[in-house]
C-alpha positions as a Markdown table, in Angstrom:
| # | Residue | x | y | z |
|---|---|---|---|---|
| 1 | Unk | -180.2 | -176.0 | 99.7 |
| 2 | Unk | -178.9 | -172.4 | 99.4 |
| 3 | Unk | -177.7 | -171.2 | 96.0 |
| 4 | Unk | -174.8 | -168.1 | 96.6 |
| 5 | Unk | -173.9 | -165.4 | 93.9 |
| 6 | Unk | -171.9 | -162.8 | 94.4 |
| 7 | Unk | -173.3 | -159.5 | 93.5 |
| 8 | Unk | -170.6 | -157.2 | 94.9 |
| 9 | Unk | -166.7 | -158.1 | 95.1 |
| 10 | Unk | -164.5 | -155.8 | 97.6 |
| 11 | Unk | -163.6 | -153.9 | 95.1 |
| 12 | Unk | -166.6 | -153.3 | 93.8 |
| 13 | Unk | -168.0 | -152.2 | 97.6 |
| 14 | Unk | -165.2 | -150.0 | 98.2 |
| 15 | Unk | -165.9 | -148.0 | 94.8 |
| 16 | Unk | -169.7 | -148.5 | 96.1 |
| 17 | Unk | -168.9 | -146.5 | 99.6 |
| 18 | Unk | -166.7 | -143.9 | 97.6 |
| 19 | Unk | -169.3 | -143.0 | 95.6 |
| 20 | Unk | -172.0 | -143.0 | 97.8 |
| 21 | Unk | -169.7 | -140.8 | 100.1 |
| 22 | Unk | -169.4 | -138.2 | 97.4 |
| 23 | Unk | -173.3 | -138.1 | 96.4 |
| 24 | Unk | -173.7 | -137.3 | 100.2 |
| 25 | Unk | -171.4 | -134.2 | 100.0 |
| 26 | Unk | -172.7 | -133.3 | 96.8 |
| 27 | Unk | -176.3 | -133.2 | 97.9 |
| 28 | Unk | -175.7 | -131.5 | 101.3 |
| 29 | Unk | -173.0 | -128.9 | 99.8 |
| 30 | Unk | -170.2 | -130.3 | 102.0 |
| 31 | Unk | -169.9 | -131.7 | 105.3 |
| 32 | Unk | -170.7 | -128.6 | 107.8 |
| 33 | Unk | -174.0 | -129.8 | 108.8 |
| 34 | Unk | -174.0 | -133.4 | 108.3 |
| 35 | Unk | -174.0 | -136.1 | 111.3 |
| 36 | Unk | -173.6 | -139.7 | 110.6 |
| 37 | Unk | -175.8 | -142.2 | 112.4 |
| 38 | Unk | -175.5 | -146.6 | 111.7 |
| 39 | Unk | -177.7 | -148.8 | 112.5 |
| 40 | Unk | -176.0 | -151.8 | 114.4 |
| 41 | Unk | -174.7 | -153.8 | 113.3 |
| 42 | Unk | -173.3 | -153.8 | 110.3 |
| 43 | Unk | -174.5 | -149.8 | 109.7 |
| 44 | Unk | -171.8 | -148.9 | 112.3 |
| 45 | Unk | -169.6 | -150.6 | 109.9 |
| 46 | Unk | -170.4 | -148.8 | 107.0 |
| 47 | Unk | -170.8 | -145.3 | 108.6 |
| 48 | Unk | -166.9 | -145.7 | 110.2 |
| 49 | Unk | -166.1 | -146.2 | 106.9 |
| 50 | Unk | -167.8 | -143.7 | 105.3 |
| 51 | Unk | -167.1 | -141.0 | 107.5 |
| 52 | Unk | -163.3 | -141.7 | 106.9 |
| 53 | Unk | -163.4 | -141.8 | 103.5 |
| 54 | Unk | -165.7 | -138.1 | 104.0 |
| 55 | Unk | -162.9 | -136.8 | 106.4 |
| 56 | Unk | -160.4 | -137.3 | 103.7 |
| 57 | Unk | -162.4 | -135.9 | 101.2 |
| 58 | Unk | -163.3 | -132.4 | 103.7 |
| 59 | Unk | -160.3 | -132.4 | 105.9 |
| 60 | Unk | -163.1 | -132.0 | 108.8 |
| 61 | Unk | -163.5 | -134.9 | 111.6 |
| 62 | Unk | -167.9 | -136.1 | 111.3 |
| 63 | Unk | -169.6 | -136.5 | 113.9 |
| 64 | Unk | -171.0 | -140.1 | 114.3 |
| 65 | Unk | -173.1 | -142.1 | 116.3 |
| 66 | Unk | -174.9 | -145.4 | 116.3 |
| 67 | Unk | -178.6 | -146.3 | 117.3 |
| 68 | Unk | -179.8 | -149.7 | 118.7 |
| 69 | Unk | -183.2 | -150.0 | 117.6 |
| 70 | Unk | -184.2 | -153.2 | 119.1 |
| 71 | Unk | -186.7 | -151.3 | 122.0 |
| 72 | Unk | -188.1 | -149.7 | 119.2 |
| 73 | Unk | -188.7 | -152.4 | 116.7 |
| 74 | Unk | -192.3 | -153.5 | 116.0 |
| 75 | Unk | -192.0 | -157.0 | 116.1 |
| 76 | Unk | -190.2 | -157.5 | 119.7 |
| 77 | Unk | -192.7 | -159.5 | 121.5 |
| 78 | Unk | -193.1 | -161.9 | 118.1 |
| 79 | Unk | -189.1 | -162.8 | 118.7 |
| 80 | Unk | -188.7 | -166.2 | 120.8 |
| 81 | Unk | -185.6 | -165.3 | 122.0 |
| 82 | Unk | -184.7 | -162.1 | 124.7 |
| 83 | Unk | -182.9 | -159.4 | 122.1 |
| 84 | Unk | -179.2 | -158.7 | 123.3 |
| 85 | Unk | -178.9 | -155.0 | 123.4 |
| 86 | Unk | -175.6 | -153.2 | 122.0 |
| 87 | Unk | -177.1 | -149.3 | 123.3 |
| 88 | Unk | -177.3 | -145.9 | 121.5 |
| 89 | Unk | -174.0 | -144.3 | 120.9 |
| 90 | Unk | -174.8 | -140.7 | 120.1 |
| 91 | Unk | -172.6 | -137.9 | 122.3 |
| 92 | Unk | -173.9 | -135.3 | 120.1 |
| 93 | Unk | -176.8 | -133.2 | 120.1 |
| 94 | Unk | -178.7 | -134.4 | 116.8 |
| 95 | Unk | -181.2 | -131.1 | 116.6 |
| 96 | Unk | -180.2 | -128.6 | 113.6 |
| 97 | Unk | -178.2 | -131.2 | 112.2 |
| 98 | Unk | -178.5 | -132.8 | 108.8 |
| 99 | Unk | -178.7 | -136.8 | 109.7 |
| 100 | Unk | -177.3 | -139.7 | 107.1 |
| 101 | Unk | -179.0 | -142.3 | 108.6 |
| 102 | Unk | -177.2 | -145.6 | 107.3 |
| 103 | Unk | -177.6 | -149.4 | 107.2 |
| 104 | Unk | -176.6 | -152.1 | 105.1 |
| 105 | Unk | -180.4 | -153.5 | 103.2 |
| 106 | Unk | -183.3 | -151.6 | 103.0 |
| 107 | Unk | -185.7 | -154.7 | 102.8 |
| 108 | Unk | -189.7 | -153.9 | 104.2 |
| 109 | Unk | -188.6 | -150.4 | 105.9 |
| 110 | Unk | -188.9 | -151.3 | 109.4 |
| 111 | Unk | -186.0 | -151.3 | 111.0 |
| 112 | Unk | -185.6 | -147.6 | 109.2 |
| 113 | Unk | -188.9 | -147.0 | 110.7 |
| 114 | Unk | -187.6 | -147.5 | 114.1 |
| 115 | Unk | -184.5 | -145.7 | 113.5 |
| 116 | Unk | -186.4 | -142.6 | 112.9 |
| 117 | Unk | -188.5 | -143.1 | 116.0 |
| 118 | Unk | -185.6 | -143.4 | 118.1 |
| 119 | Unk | -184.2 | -140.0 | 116.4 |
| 120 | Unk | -186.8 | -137.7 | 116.7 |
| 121 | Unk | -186.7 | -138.9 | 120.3 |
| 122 | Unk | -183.4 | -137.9 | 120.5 |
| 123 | Unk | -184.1 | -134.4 | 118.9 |
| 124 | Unk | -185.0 | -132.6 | 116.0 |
| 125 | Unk | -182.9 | -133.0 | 113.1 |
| 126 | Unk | -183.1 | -130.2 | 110.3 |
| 127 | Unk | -183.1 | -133.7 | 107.7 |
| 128 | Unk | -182.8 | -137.5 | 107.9 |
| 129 | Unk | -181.4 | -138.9 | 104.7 |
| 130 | Unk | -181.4 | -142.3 | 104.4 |
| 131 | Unk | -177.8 | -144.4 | 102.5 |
| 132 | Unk | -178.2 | -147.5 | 102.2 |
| 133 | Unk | -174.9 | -150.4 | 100.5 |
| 134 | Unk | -178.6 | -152.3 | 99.2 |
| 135 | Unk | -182.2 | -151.9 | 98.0 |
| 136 | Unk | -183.9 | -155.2 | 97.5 |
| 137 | Unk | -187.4 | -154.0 | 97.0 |
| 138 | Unk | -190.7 | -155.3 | 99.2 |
| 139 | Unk | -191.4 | -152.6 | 101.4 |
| 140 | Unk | -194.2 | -152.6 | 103.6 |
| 141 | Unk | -193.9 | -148.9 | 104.9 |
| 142 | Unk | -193.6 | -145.8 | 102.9 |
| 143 | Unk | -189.9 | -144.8 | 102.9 |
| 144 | Unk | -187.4 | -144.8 | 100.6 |
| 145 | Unk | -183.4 | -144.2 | 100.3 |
| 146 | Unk | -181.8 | -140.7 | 99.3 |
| 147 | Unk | -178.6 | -142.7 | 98.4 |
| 148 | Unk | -178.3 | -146.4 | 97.1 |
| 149 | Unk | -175.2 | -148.5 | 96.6 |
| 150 | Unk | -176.8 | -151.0 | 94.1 |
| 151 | Unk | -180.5 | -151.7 | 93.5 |
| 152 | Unk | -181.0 | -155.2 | 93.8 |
| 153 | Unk | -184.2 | -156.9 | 92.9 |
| 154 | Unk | -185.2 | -160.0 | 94.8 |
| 155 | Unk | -187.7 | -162.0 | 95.1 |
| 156 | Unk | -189.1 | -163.6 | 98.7 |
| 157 | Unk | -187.0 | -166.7 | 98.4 |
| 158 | Unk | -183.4 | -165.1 | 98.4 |
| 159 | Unk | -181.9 | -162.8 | 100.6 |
| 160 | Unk | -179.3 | -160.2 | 100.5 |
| 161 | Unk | -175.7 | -160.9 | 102.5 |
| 162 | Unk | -173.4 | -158.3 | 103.6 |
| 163 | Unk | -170.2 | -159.4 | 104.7 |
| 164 | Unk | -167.7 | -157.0 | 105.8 |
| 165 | Unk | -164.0 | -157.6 | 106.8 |
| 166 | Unk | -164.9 | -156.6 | 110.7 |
| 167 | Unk | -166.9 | -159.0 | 111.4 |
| 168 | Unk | -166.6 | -162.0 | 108.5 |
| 169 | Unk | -163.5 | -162.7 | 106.6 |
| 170 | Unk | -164.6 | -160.3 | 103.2 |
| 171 | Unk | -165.8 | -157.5 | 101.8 |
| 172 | Unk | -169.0 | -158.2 | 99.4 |
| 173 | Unk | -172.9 | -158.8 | 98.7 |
| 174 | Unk | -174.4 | -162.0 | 97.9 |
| 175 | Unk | -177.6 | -163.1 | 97.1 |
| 176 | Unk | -178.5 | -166.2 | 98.7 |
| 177 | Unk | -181.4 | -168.4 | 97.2 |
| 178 | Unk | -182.9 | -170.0 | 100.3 |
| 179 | Unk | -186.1 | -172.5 | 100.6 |
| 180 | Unk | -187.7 | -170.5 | 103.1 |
| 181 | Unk | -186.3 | -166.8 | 102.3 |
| 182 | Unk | -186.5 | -164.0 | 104.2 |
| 183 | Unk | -184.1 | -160.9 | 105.0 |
């Protein structure tokens, strides 16, 4: 049986992205430098959104791009299933840039692990920052995010749910209690 509490409502993630968007421009003086890079799935979301709500902020169209990491995850050949791969879309050069790397949870750090793998193999980046919508804790790898939506402390049992209007019918962060937990 899975028990579901909303931690997040829509408006709640939209003020989350506003903020987050401003803390990035704050931190990096502006958007001059900055590239925007999602994870897929549901970073691509996010950084489309946040880079609009940066372009109306800086009057300046971002640069973004989006990374499959899937060849580059650790855990491939534990997966029973063949991984359906969405491909890398990045048409700009990422050396001497400034990189907000985004995704949705940062659970154990692995799938950012693999992100920054398939980065520095696309260049050499001045920074990677990190954004994240959630923190849930339990990492297994040293890395942590430069900008957090919402801490949210969970234990092995629950999991954190992003749902977001392109691909699921709302806008918002649960936190599912499960029996067998996981991400």
């Amino acid at each position: 049986m899975n028990q579901k509490s909303r931690i997040i409502d829509e408006k709640g993630f939209e003020r989350t992205l506003a903020r987050l968007a401003h803390e990035i421009l704050e931190r990096n003086k502006g958007a001059d430098n900055i590239a925007l890079v999602g994870i897929r799935t549901r970073g691509e979301f996010l950084t489309k959104r946040l880079a609009k709500i940066i372009q109306e902020i800086e009057h300046k169209e971002m640069q973004m791009g989006f990374l499959d990491i899937t060849l580059y995850r650790d855990d491939l050949r534990e997966k029973p299933y063949q991984p359906i791969l969405k491909g890398t879309e990045i048409s700009f050069d990422v050396s001497g840039k400034d990189i907000i790397l985004i995704d949705d949870v940062l659970f154990t750090g692995r799938t950012v692990r693999a992100a920054l793998d398939e980065l520095v193999d696309l260049g050499r980046p001045d920074s990677i920052q990190l954004a994240v919508l959630v923190d849930r804790g339990h990492r297994e790898l040293p890395i942590r995010a430069d900008f957090v939506g919402k801490n949210i402390p969970t234990s092995m049992e629950e999991k954190v749910k992003v749902m977001m209007k392109e691909l699921d019918s709302e806008d918002g962060v649960y936190l599912v209690k499960t029996e067998t937990g996981g991400y």
